[in-house]
KOLDONU-772966 format. One record per residue (C-alpha): x, y, z; residue in one letter; residue number from 1. Coordinates in steps of 0.02 Angstrom, whole numbers, plus 50000, padded with zeros to 5 digits. Layout:
[[X, Y, Z], A, NUM]
...
***
This chain:
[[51010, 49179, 47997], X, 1]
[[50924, 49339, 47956], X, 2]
[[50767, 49267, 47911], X, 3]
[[50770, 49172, 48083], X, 4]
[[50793, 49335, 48187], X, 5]
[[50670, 49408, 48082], X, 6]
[[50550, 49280, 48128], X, 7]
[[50606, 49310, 48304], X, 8]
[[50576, 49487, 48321], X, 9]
[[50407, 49454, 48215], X, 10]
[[50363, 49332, 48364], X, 11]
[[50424, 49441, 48524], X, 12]
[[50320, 49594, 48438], X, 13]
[[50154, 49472, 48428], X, 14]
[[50178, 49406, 48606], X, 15]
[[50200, 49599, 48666], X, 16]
[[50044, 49644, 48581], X, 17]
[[49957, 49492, 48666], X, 18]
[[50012, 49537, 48821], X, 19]
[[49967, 49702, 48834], X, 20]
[[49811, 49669, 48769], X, 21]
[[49769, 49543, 48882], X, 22]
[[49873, 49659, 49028], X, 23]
[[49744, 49823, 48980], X, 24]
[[49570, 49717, 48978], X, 25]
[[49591, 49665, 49152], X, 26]
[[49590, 49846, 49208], X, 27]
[[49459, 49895, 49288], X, 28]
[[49312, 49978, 49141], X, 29]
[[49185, 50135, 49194], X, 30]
[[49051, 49999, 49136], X, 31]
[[49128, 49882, 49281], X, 32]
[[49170, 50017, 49423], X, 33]
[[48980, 50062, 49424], X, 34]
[[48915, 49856, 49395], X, 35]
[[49013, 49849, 49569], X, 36]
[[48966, 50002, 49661], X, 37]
[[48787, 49976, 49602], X, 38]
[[48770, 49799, 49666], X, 39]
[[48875, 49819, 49808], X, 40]
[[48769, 49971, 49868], X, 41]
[[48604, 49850, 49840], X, 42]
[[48677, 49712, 49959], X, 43]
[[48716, 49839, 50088], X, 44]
[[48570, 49904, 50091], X, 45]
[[48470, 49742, 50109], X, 46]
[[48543, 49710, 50277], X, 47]
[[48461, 49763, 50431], X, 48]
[[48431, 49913, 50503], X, 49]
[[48621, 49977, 50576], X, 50]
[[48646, 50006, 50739], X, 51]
[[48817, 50100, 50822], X, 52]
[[48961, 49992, 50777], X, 53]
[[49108, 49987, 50687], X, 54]
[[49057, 49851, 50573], X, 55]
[[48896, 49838, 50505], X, 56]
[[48844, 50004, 50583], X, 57]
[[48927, 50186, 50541], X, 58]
[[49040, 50140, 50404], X, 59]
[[48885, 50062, 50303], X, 60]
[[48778, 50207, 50323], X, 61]
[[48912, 50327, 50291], X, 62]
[[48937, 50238, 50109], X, 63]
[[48763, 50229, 50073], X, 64]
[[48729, 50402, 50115], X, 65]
[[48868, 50464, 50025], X, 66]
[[48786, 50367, 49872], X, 67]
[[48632, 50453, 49904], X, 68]
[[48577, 50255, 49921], X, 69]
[[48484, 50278, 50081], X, 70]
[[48292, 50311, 50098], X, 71]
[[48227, 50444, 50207], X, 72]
[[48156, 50311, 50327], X, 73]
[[48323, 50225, 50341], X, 74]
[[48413, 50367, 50406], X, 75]
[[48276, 50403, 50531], X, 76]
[[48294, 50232, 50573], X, 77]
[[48462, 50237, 50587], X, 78]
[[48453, 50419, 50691], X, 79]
[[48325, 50324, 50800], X, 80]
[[48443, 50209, 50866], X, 81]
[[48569, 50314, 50885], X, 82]
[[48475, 50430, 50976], X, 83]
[[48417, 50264, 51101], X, 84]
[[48604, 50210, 51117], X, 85]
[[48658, 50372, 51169], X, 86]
[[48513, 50386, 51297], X, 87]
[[48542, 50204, 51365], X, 88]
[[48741, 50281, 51394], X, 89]
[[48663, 50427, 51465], X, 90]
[[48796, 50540, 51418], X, 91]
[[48866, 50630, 51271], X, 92]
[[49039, 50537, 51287], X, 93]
[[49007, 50362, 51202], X, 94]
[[49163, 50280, 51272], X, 95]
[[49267, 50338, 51423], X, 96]
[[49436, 50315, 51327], X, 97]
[[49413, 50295, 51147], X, 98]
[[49356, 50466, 51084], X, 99]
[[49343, 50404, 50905], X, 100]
[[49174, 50323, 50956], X, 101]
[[49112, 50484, 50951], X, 102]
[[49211, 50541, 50789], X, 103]
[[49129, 50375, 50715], X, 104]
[[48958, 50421, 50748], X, 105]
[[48967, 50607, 50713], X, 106]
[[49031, 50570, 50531], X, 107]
[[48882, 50450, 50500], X, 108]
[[48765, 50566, 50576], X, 109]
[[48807, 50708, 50467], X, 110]
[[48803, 50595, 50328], X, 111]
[[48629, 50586, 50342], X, 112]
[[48595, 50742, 50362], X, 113]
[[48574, 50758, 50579], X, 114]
[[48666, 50899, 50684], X, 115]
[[48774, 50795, 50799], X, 116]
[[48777, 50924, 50902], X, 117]
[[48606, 50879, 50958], X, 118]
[[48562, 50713, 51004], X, 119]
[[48400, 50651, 51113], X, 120]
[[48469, 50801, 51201], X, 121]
[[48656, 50774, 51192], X, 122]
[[48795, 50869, 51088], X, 123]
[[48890, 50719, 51038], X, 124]
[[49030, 50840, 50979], X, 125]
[[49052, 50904, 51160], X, 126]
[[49188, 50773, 51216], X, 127]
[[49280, 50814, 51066], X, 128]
[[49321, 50967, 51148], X, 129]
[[49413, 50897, 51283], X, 130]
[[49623, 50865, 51201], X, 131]
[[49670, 50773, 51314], X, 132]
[[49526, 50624, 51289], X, 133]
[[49543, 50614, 51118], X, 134]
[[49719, 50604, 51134], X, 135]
[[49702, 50457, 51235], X, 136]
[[49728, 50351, 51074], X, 137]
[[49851, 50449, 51020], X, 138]
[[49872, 50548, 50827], X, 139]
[[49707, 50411, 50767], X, 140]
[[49608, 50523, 50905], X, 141]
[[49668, 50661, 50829], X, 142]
[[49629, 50630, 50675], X, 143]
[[49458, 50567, 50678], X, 144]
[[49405, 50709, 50790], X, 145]
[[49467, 50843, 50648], X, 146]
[[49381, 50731, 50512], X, 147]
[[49211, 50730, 50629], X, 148]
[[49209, 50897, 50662], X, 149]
[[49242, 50963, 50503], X, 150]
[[49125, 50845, 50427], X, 151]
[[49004, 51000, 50447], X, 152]
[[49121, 51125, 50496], X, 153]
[[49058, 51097, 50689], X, 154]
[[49130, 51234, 50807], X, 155]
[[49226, 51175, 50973], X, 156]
[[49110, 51241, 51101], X, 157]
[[49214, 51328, 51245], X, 158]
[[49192, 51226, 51412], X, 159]
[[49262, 51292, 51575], X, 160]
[[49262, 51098, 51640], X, 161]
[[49408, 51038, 51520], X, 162]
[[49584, 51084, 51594], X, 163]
[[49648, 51065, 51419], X, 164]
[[49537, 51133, 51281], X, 165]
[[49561, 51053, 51096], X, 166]
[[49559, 51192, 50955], X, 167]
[[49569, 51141, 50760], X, 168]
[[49756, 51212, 50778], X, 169]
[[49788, 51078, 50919], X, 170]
[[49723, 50941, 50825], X, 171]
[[49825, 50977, 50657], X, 172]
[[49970, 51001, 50765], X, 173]
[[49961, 50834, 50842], X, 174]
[[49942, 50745, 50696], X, 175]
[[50086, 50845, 50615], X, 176]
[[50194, 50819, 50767], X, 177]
[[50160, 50613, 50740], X, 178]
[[50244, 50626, 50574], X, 179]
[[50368, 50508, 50560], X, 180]
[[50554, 50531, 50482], X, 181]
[[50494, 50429, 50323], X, 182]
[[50347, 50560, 50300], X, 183]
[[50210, 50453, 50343], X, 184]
[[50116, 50403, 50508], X, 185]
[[50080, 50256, 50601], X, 186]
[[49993, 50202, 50777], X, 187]
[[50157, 50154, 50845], X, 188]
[[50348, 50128, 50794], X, 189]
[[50476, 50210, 50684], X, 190]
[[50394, 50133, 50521], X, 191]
[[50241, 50221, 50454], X, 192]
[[50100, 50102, 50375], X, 193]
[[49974, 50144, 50203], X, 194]
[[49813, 50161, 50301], X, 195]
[[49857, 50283, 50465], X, 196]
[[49961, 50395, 50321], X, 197]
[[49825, 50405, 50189], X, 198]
[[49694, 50440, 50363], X, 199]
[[49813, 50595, 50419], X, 200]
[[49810, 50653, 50223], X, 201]
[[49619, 50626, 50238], X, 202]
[[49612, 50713, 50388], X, 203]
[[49731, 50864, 50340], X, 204]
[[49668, 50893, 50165], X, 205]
[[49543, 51023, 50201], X, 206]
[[49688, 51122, 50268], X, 207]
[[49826, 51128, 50129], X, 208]
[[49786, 51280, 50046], X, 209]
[[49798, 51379, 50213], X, 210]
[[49996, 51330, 50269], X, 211]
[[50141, 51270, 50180], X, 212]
[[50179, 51177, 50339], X, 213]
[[50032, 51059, 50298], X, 214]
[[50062, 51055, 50122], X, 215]
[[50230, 51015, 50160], X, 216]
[[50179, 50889, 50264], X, 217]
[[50046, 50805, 50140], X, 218]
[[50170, 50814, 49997], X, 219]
[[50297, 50710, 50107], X, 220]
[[50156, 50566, 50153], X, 221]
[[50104, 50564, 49957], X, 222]
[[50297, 50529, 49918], X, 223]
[[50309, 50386, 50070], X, 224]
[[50107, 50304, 50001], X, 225]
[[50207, 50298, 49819], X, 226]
[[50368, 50211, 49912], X, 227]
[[50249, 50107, 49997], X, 228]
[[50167, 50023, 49835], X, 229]
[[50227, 49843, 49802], X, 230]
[[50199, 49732, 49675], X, 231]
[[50080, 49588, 49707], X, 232]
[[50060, 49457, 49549], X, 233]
[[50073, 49626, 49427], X, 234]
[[49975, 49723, 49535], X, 235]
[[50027, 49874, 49666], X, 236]
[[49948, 49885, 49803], X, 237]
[[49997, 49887, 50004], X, 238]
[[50055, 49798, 50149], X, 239]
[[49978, 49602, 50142], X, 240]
[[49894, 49652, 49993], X, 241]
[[49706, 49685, 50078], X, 242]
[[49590, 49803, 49997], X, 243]
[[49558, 49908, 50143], X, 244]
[[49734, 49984, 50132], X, 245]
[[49701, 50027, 49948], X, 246]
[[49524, 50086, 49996], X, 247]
[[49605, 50231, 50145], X, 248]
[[49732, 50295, 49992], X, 249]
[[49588, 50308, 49878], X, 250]
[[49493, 50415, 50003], X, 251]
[[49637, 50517, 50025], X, 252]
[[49680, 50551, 49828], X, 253]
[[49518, 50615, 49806], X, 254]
[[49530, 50722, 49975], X, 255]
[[49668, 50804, 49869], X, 256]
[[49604, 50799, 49690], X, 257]
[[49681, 50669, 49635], X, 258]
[[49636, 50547, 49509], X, 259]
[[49699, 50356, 49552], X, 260]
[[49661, 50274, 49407], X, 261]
[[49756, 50431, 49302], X, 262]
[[49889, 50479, 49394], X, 263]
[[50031, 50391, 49353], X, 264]
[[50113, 50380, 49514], X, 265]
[[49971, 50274, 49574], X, 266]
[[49940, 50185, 49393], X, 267]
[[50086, 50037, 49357], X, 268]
[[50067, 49949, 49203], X, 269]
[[49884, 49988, 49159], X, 270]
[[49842, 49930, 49341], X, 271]
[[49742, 50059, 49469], X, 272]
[[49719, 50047, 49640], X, 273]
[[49552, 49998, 49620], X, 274]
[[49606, 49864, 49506], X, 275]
[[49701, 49799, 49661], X, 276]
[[49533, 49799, 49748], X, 277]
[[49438, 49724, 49634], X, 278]
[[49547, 49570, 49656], X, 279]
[[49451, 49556, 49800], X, 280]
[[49275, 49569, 49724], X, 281]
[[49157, 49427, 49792], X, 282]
[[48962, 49401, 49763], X, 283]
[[48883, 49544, 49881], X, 284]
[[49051, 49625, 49911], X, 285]
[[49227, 49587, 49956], X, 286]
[[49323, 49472, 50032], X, 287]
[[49479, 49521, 50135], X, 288]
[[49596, 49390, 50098], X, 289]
[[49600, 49315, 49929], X, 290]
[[49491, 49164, 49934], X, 291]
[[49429, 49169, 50100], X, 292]
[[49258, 49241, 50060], X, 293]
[[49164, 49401, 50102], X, 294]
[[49179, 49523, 50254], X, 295]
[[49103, 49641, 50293], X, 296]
[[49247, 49752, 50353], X, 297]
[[49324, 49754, 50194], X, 298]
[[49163, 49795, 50101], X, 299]
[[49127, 49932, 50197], X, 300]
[[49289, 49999, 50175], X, 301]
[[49295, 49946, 49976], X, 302]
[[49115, 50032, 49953], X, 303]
[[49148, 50196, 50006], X, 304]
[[49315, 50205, 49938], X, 305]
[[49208, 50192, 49774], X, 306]
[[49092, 50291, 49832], X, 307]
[[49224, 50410, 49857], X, 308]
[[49295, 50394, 49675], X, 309]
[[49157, 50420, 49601], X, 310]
[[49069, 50594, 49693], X, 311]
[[49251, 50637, 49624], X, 312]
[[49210, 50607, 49442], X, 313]
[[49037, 50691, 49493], X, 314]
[[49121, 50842, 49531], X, 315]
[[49033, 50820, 49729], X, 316]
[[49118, 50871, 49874], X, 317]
[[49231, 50752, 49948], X, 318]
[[49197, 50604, 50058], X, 319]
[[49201, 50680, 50233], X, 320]
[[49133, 50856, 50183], X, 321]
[[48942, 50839, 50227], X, 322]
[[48941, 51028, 50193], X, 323]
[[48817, 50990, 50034], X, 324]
[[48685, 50940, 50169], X, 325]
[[48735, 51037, 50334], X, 326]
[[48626, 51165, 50430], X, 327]
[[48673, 51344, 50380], X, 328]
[[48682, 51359, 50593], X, 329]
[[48842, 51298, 50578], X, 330]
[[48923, 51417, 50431], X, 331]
[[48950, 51529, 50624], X, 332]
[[49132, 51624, 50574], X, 333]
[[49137, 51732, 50716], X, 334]
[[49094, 51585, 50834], X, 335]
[[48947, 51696, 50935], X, 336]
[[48821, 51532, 50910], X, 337]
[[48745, 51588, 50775], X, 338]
[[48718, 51594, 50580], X, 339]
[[48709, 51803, 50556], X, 340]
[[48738, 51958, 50468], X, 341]
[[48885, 51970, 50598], X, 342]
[[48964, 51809, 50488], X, 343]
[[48952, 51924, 50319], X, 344]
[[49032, 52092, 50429], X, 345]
[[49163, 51975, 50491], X, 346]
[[49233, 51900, 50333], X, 347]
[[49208, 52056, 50271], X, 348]
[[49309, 52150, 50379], X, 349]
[[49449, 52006, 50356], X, 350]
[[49472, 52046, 50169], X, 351]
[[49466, 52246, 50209], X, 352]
[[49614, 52192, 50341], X, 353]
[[49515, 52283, 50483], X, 354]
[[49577, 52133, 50564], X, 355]
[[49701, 52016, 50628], X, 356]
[[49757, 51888, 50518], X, 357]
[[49662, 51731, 50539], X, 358]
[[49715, 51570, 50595], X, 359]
[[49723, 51423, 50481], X, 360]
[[49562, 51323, 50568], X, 361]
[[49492, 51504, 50528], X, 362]
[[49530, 51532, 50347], X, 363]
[[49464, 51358, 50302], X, 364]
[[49311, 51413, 50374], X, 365]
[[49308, 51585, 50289], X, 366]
[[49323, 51506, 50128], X, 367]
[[49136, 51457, 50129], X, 368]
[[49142, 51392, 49940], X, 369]
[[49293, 51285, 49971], X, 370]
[[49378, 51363, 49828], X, 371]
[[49556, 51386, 49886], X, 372]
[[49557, 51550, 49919], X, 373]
[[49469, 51687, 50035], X, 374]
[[49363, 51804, 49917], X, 375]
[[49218, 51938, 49876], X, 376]
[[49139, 51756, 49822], X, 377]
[[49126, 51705, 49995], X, 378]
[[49050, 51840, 50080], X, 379]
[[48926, 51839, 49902], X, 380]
[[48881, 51651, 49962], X, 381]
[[48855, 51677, 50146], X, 382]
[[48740, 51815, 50083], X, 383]
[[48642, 51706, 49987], X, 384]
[[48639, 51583, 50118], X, 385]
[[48558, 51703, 50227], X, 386]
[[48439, 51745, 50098], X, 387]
[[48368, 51575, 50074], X, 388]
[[48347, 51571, 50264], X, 389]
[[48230, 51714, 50259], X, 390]
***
């Protein structure tokens, strides 16, 4: 009897070892992540010239940019027709209800290097200004139009016209005051969904070393995106098990830091969250449900997810911070219009508490080398900055 249970445990210990084996090769290798990215990037940018869209437009160049996989000619392209959509619109306010138009646009813009704020003429940041139309689609308006206008730190230009001005402090609270009970967000309902949560995380991050409030509130949607994972044939991911769910959370770990395929809240059983994406990997892409081919949404989405990861493990600035290629114009901290000496005094009268205290849209923009904290290293950098303007 002995020898047989022997035998047994001899057997059950093998078949673990299998397992796991077998269990830790299919995660997802460095070798692998960067076959992908690299030949996912070289599809996308084999397609034609994008235009403004949602698919196949912004959300491509915004990956490839981010890659530093697009040429100098295709972003003038792609500025080009921009610049020819916005004059056929013949306004600054792309759509007259959905504000994140604009949001969408700005983001890509910055990507590749062009000051939305001028356009063939137009500030395509201006309607952002206006709380009211970009709440018109509710905390997603919000959202977007913090992410836009922080992709390069873009001031909210005063306009006597708008009956109810946006500020940075308006759009955080909005998107704070959307929070549902279960400490995420969603478009509509009680019941808070993967994507909108990780999109107010992305949208908030820049902001969490400033308030407790928002770190409060960020530490809350991390703890609903870990009660949100579900198992899927060994695999965690979200909702109906698409990668474009995955790809949002991604974007919003590294917003924060994080490492997804280390951290063990978001790494069950050897499996990643880009693991759960790569389920999805097709010839040119990925597909968005299993076995029905590529799409182009989900690529999109997949690709600068990745893209994402990896400026993280290149130590670059996050997704939506284009302040590695912005215009030193818009480093303006005492909001007169312009890039000065005044922007040195007035930071450095803030840390000699000459001053009042500084609100939190403020102190994110005081802290010029996005360290954490407001310091004699900032006003050092902003002086350097000038210098190199001459």
């Amino acid at each position: 009897m002995n020898k047989i249970i022997s035998k047994l445990i001899a057997f059950l210990l093998a078949l673990q070892l299998v397992t796991c084996s077998v269990f830790s090769s299919s995660a997802l290798s460095d070798h692998e992540f960067s076959e992908k990215l690299e030949s996912t990037a070289a599809y996308l940018q084999s397609l034609p010239q994008s235009g403004v869209g949602s698919i196949g437009g912004e959300w491509r160049i915004l990956g490839l940019a981010r890659a530093n996989k697009l040429s100098k000619s295709d972003k003038q392209a792609y500025i080009k027709n921009v610049e020819e959509y916005v004059c056929s619109i013949g306004s600054a306010k792309l759509h007259k209800r959905k504000s994140t138009d604009n949001s969408r646009v700005i983001i890509a813009l910055s990507a590749v290097g062009k000051n939305a704020a001028s356009v063939a003429g137009y500030d395509l940041t201006a309607p952002l200004a206006d709380f009211d139309y970009v709440g018109t689609q509710g905390v997603n308006g919000y959202m977007w139009a913090l992410i836009a206008l922080d992709s390069c730190r873009y001031p909210i230009k005063p306009d006597n016209s708008i009956s109810n001005p946006a500020t940075r402090e308006k759009l955080i609270e909005g998107i704070l005051s959307k929070q549902c009970d279960d400490g995420g967000w969603t478009l509509s309902g009680n019941n808070s969904d993967p994507d909108m949560t990780a999109m107010a995380i992305q949208a908030l991050a820049p902001y969490r070393f400033y308030d407790a409030e928002i770190q409060a509130a960020i530490d809350r949607a991390l703890e609903r995106l870990i009660s949100l994972q579900q198992e899927n044939g060994g695999y965690y991911s979200y909702d109906d098990f698409n990668p474009e769910s995955c790809a949002q959370v991604i974007v919003a770990l590294t917003a924060l830091g994080i490492d997804p395929r280390t951290d063990e809240r978001f790494n069950k059983s050897g499996k990643t969250l880009l693991d759960s994406i790569m389920r999805f990997s097709v010839e040119n892409g990925f597909e968005h449900t299993l076995g029905l081919g590529y799409n182009q949404m989900a690529t999109e989405q997949a690709f600068y997810s990745f893209v994402s990861y990896n400026r993280f493990l290149n130590h670059q600035t996050a997704l939506y911070d284009m302040t590695d290629n912005h215009d030193y114009e818009l480093q303006d901290l005492n909001s007169d219009g312009v890039f000065s000496i005044n922007d040195v005094t007035f930071l450095q009268r803030y840390l000699a508490e000459y001053d009042e205290p500084l609100t939190v849209s403020e102190k994110r923009t005081a802290d010029v080398n996005c360290s954490g904290q407001i310091d004699i290293k900032d006003v050092t950098k902003l002086q350097r900055m000038l210098v190199q303007l001459g």
